[in-house]
C-alpha positions in Angstrom: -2.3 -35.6 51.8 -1.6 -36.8 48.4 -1.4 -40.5 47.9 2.0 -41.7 45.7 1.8 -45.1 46.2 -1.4 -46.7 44.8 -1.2 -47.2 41.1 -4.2 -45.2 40.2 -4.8 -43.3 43.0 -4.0 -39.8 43.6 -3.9 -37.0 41.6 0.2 -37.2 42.2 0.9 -40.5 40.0 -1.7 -39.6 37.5 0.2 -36.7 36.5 3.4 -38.2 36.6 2.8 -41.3 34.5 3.2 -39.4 31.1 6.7 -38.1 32.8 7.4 -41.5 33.8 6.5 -42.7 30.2 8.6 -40.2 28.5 11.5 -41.4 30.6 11.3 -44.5 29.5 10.8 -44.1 25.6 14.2 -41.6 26.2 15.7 -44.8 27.4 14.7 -47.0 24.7 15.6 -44.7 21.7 19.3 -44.4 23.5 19.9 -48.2 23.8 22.3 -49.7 21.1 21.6 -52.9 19.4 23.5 -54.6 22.2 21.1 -53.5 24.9 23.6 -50.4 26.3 23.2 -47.1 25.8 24.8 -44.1 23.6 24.7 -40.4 23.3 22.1 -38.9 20.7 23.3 -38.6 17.2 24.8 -35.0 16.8 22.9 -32.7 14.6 24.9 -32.1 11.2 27.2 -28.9 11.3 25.2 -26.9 8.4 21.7 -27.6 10.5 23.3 -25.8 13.6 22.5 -22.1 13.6 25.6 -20.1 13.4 26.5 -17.0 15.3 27.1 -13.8 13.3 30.2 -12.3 14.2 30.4 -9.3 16.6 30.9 -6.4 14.9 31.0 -2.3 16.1 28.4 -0.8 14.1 30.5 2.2 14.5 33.3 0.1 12.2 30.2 -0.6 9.6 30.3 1.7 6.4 27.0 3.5 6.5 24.4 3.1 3.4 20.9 4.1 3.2 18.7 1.3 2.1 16.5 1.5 -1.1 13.0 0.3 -0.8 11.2 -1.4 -3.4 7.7 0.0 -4.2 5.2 -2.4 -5.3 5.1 -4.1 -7.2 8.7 -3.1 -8.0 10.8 -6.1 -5.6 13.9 -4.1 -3.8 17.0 -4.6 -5.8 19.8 -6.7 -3.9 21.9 -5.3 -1.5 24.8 -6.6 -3.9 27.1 -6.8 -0.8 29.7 -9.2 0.4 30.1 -7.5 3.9 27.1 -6.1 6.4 26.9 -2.5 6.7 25.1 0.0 9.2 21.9 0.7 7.5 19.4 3.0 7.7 15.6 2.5 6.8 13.1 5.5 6.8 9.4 5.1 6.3 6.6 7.5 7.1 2.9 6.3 8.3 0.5 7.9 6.4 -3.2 7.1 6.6 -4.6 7.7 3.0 -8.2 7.9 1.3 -7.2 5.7 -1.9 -9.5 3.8 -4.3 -9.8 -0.2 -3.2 -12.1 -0.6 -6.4 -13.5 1.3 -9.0 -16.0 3.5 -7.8 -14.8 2.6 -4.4 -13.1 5.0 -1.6 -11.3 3.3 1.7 -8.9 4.9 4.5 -6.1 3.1 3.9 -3.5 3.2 6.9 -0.1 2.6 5.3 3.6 2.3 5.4 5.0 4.7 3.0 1.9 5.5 1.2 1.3 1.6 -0.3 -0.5 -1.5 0.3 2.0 -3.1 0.7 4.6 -1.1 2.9 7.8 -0.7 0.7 10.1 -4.0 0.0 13.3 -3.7 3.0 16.3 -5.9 1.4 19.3 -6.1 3.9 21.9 -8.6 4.7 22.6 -11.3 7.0 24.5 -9.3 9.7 23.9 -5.6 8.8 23.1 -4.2 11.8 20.0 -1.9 11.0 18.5 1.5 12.2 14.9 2.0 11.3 13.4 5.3 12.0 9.2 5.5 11.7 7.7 8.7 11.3 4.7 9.0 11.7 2.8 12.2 9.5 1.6 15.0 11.6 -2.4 14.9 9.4 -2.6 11.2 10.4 -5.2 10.4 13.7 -3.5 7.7 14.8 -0.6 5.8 16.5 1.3 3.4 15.0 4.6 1.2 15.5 6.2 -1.6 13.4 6.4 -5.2 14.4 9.2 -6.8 12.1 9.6 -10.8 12.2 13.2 -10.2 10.8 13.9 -9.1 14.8 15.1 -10.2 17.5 13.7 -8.3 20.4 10.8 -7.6 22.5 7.4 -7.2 20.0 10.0 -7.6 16.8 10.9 -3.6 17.1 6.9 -2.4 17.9 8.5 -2.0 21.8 10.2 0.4 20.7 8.6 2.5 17.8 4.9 3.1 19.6 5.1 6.6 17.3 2.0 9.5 17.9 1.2 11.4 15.3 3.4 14.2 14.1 6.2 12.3 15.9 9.0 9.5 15.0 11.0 6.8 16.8 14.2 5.0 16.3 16.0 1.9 17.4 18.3 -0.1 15.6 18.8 -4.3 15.5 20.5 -6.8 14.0 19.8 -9.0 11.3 20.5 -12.6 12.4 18.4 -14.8 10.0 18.1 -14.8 6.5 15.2 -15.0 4.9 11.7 -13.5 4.0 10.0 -11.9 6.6 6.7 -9.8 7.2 6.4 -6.5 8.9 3.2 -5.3 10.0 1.7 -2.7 12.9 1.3 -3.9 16.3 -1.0 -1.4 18.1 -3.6 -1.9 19.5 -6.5 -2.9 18.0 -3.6 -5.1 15.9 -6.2 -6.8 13.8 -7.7 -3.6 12.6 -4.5 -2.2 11.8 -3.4 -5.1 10.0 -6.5 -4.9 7.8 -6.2 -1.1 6.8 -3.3 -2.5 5.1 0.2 -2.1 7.5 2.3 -4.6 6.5 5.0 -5.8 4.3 8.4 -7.6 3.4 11.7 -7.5 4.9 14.0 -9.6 2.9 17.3 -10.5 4.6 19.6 -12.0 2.2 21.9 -14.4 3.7 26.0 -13.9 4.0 27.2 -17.5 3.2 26.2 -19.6 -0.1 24.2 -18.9 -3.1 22.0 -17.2 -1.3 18.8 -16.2 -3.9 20.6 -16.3 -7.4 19.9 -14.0 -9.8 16.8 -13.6 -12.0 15.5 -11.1 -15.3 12.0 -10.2 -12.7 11.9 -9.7 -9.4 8.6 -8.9 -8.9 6.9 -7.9 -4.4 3.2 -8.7 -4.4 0.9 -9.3 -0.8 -2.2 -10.6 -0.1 -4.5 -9.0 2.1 -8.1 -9.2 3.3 -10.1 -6.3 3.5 -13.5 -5.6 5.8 -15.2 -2.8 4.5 -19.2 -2.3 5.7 -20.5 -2.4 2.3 -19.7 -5.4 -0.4 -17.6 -6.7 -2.9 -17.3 -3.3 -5.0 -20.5 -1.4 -3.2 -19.6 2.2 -4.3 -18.8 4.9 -2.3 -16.9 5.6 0.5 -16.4 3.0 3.3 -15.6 2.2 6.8 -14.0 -0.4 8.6 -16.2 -3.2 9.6 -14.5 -4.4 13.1 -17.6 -7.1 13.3 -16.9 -8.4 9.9 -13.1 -8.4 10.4 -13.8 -10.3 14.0 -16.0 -12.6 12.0 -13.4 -13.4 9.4 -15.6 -12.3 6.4 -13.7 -10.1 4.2 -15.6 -8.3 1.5 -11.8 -8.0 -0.3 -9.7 -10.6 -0.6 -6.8 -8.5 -2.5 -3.4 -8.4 -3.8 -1.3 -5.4 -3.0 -4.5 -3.2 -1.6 -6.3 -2.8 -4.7 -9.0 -4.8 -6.7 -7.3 -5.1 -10.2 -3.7 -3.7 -8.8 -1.9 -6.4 -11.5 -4.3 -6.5 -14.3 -4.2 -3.9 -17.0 -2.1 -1.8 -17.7 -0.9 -2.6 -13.8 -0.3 -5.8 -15.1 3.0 -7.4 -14.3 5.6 -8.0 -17.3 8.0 -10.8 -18.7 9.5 -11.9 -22.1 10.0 -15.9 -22.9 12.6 -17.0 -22.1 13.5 -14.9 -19.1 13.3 -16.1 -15.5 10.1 -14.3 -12.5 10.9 -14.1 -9.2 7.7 -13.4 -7.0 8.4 -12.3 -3.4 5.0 -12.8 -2.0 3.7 -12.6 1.6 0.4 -12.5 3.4 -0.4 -9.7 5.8 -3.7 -11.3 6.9 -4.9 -10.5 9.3 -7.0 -13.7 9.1 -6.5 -15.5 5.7 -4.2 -17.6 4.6 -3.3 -18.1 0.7 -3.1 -20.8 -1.7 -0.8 -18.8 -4.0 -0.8 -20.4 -7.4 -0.1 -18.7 -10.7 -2.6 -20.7 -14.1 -0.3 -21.9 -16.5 3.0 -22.2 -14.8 4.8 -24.4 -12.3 7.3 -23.4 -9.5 11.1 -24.0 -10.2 11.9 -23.0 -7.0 9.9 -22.3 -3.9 11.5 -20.9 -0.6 8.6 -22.5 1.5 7.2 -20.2 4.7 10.4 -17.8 3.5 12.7 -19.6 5.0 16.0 -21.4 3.3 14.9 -24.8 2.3 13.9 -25.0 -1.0 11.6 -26.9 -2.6 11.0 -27.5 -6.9 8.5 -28.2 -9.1 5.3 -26.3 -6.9 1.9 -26.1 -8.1 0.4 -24.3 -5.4 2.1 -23.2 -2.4 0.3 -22.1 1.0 1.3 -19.2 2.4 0.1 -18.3 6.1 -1.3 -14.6 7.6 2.2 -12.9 8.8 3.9 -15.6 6.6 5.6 -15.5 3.0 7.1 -17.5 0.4 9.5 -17.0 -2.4 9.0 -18.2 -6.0 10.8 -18.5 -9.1 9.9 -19.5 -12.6 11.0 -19.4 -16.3 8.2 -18.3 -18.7 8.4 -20.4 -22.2 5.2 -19.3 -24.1 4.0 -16.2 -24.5 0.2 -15.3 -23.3 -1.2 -13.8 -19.8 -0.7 -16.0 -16.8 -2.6 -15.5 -13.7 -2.0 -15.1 -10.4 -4.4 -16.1 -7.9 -5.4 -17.4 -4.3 -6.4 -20.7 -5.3 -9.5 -20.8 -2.8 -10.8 -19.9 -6.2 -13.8 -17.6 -5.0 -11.2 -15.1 -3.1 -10.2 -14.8 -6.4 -13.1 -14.3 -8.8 -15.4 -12.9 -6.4 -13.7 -10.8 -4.0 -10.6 -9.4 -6.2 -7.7 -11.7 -5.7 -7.0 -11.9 -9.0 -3.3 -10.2 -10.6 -1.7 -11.1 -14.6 1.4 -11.6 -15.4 1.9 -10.5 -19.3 4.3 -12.7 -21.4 5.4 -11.8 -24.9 7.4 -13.2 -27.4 7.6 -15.8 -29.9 5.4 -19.1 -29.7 7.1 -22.2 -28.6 4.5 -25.0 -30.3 6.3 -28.0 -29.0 6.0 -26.9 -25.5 1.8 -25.8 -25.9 0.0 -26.3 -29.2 -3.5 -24.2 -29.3 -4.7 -20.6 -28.5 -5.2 -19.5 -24.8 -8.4 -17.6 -24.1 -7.6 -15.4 -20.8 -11.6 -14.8 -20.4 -12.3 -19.1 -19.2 -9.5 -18.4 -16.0 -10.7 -14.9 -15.3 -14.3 -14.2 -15.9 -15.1 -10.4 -15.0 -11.2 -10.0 -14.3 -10.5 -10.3 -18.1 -9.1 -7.0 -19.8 -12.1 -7.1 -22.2 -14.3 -6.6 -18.8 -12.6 -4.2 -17.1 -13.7 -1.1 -18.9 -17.3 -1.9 -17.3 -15.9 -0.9 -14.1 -15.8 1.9 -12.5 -18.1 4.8 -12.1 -21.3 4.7 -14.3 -23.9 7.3 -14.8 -27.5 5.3 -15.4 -28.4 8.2 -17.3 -25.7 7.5 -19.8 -27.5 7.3 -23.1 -28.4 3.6 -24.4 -25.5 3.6 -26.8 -23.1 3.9 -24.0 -24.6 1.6 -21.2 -24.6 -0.8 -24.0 -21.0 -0.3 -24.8 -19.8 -1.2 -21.4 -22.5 -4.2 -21.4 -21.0 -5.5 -24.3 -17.6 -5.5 -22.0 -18.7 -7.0 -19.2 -20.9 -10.0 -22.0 -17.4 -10.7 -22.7 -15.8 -11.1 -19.8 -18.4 -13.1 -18.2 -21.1 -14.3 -20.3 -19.2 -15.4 -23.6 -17.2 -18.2 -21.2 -20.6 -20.2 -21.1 -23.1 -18.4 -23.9 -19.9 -17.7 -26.6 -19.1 -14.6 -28.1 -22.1 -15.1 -31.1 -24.3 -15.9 -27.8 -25.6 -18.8 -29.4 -24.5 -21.0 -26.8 -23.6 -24.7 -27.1 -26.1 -27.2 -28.3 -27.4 -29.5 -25.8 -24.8 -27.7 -23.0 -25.4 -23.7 -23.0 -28.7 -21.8 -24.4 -29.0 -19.2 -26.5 -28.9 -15.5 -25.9 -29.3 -14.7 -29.3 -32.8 -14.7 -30.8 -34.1 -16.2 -27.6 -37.4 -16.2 -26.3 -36.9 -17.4 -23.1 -34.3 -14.3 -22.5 -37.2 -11.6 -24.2 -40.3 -12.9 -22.6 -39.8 -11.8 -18.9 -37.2 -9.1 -18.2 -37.7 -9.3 -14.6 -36.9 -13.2 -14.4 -34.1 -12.3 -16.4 -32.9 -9.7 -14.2 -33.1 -12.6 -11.0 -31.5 -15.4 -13.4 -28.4 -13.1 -13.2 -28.5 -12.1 -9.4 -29.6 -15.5 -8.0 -28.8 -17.9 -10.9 -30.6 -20.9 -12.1 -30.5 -24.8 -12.3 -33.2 -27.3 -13.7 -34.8 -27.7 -16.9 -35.9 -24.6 -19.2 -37.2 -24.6 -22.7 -35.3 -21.8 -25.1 -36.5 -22.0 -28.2 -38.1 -25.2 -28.4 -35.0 -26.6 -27.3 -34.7 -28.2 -23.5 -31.5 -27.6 -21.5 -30.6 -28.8 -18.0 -27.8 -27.2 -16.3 -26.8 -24.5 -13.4 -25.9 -21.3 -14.1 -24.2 -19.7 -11.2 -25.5 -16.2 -9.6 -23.5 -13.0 -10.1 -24.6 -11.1 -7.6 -21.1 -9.3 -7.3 -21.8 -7.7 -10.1 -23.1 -4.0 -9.9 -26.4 -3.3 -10.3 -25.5 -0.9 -13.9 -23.0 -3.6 -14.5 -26.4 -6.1 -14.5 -28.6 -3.8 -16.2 -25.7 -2.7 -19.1 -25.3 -6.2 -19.5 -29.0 -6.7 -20.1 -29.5 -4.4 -22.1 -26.7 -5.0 -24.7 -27.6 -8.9 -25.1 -31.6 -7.1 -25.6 -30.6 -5.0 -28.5 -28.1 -7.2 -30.1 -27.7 -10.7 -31.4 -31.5 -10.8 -32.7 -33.1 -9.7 -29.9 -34.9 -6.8 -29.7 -36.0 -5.0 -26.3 -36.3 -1.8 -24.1 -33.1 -2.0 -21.8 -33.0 -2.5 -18.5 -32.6 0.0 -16.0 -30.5 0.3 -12.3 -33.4 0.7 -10.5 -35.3 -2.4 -12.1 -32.1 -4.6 -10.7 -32.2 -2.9 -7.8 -36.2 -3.4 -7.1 -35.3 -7.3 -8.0 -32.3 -7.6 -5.6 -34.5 -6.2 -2.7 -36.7 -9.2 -2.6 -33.8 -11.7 -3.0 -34.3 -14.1 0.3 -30.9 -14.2 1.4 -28.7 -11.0 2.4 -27.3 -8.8 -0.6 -24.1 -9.6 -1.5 -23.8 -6.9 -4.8 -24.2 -3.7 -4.5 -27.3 -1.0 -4.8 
């Protein structure tokens, strides 16, 4: 029998003393300042959710939505009134490129990473049909955080393949919401890359004003069996994802999907609006774009809004809404601020501004190569496929890209380094004596004192063993025939021999 009445005794008042506690801090908090008590203050009218009005979908005119396609944002509904909507996407499971070189399975909505950009409104009430293609192996269904109902939708849309499933909902909260596919295994359909935005715009108040770029990016992290940029074509790693080590860390499914010629777009001036969520399925971002600062920032996607942002976190199955003005012209990058998800595992995009300079705002000339390293455009043509029997002329061609991007931030572009900071490439017999030591510098990097030329420097130089193993031995052999130096180049096989004795796990590619 329990015992109630001792104090301490029983396992009856010990569990109700935090009840009994409670109670009596209510009490307090609801005494006035003459020792009686009042009713809780009332919440303020705008902070109280409001219904949406009951409407016969029947009543609704009918419009088809259009989808935006990354990293094209989906234009606004431009409505005043909700309408009966209907969505259509098709699951397709796609062999795509995830890097140069580089073949992955992607499962997807629509044929992207991410699924296309929904934009509805605030009390449209919304039929979403998924098909899924008739080639593809698996099932799939869509889990929609913009949904009220059992599994947000993925209840009701568990679609086989060579099938398709409709139900219908309505929108009852504005805001920025992810989509993703909830069958099981969730985690490993998440990380093929099913997920996206669902933007519902809201039906009272400024809502989001208008802007020259709306831009839809999504970060994602990616477990492939291989490593950062291991050629080939490669599976899902389920250990790896369970582990949370990605070998991608990406934005919208692709390493380099916003540099380039992929590169996002802007003119001074003119106002960006990034939509940008986070499909996960483990990671969460520190979204921050170099050289710019947040007007605006709808934090977590929600309403509120928040100004002048440096860097705003943006959780897995979570999003956030940015705006900006651009006022001087250059290339301004986007990136996960964890800094190494971004220069050495692909989470790296540009944003491309032109037009005329505005000196009294930033004074100087902006070299893209110190923010990106290997992500620079002058790098990026040492991607990609490589034949090591390419003729020297060419491997050292692509070297002399990839010197640029990644050597020239520390060594400069005459590689003559920076005295009593940086040694010298150029004419250096440190650099010529010992190719293989060379070869490991690069993979495993160096710290401590070193003598190059006569000269002493003591510093760290960071290993790059991301880098490919022709991207390592181009690199090598351009800086060996050029800038005074004079040597036979360096093969793949040679790295390859000297990152098989490295003591710790691989983390390059053969």
């Amino acid at each position: 029998m329990e015992q109630t009445t001792s104090l301490g005794r029983g396992p009856a008042w010990s569990s109700r003393v935090p009840i009994l506690i409670g109670v009596v801090v209510a009490l307090a908090a609801c005494k006035g300042t003459d020792g009686g008590t009042h009713d809780p203050p009332t919440p303020a009218p705008e902070t109280v959710p409001r219904d949406v009005p009951e409407i016969d979908p029947a009543h609704l005119p009918r419009v088809v939505a259009r989808l935006g396609v990354p990293p094209a944002a989906a234009p606004a509904t431009g409505r005043t009134s909700p309408a009966n909507v209907t969505v259509d996407i098709e699951v397709k499971e796609v062999e795509v490129e995830i890097a140069d070189g580089v073949r992955y399975v992607m499962w997807t909505f629509g044929g992207t990473v991410p699924g296309p950009m929904i934009r509805i409104r605030r009390g449209d009430h919304v039929e979403l049909r998924l098909k899924n293609h008739p080639d593809n192996t698996m099932p799939h269904n869509i889990d929609l955080h913009a949904v009220t109902g059992p599994g947000g939708g993925a209840a009701s849309s568990f679609t086989a393949p060579g099938h398709q499933t409709r139900f219908s909902f309505e929108a009852l909260n504005p805001g920025a919401y992810v989509y993703h596919c909830a069958t099981a295994p969730v985690g490993m359909h998440v990380a093929n890359g099913m997920y996206g935005l669902i933007v519902v715009e809201p039906d009272t108040g400024p809502g989001f004003p208008a802007v020259d770029h709306e831009y839809y990016v999504m970060q994602g992290d990616f477990y492939t069996r291989g490593a950062y940029r291991e050629p080939g074509l490669q599976p899902f790693e389920m250990q790896r994802a369970i582990d949370e080590d990605p070998s991608y860390v990406l934005f919208n499914g692709r390493d380099g999907a916003l540099v380039g010629d992929r590169a996002l777009t802007a003119r001074t001036g003119e106002t960006v609006r990034i939509w940008f969520g986070v499909g996960g399925p483990n990671l969460t971002s520190s979204f921050h774009v170099i050289g710019e600062i947040f007007d605006r920032v709808w934090p977590e996607g929600g309403t509120n809004v928040n100004t002048d942002v440096q860097t705003t976190l943006v959780p897995a199955g979570g999003s956030t809404v940015v705006d900006f003005r651009v006022e001087v012209p250059g290339t301004y990058v986007l990136v996960d601020h964890s800094l190494l998800r971004a220069f050495n595992k692909g989470a790296v995009g540009h944003l491309r501004v032109t037009g005329d300079e505005q000196t009294t705002i930033y004074s100087g000339r902006e070299l893209d190569e110190v923010y990106v390293g290997e992500s620079a455009e002058a790098a990026l043509t040492a991607r990609g496929a490589a034949d090591p029997n390419d003729p020297n002329s060419v491997r050292s061609a692509r070297g002399g890209s990839t010197f640029i991007g990644v050597c020239s931030n520390c060594h400069q572009r005459d590689a003559r380094g920076l005295a009593n900071v940086f040694p010298p490439l150029a004419s250096s017999d440190y650099l010529m004596a010992d190719p293989t030591r060379s070869i490991r510098i690069v993979l495993e990097g160096l710290s401590g004192q070193i003598t190059v030329n006569g000269q002493s420097f003591t510093g760290v130089m960071p290993g790059f063993s991301n880098l490919t193993d022709h991207e390592i031995a181009d690199v090598l052999t351009y800086v060996r025939a050029n800038f005074g130096n004079q040597g036979p180049a360096v093969t793949d096989a040679e790295v390859a021999a000297v990152r098989a004795t490295l003591a710790r796990p691989a983390t390059g590619h053969p």
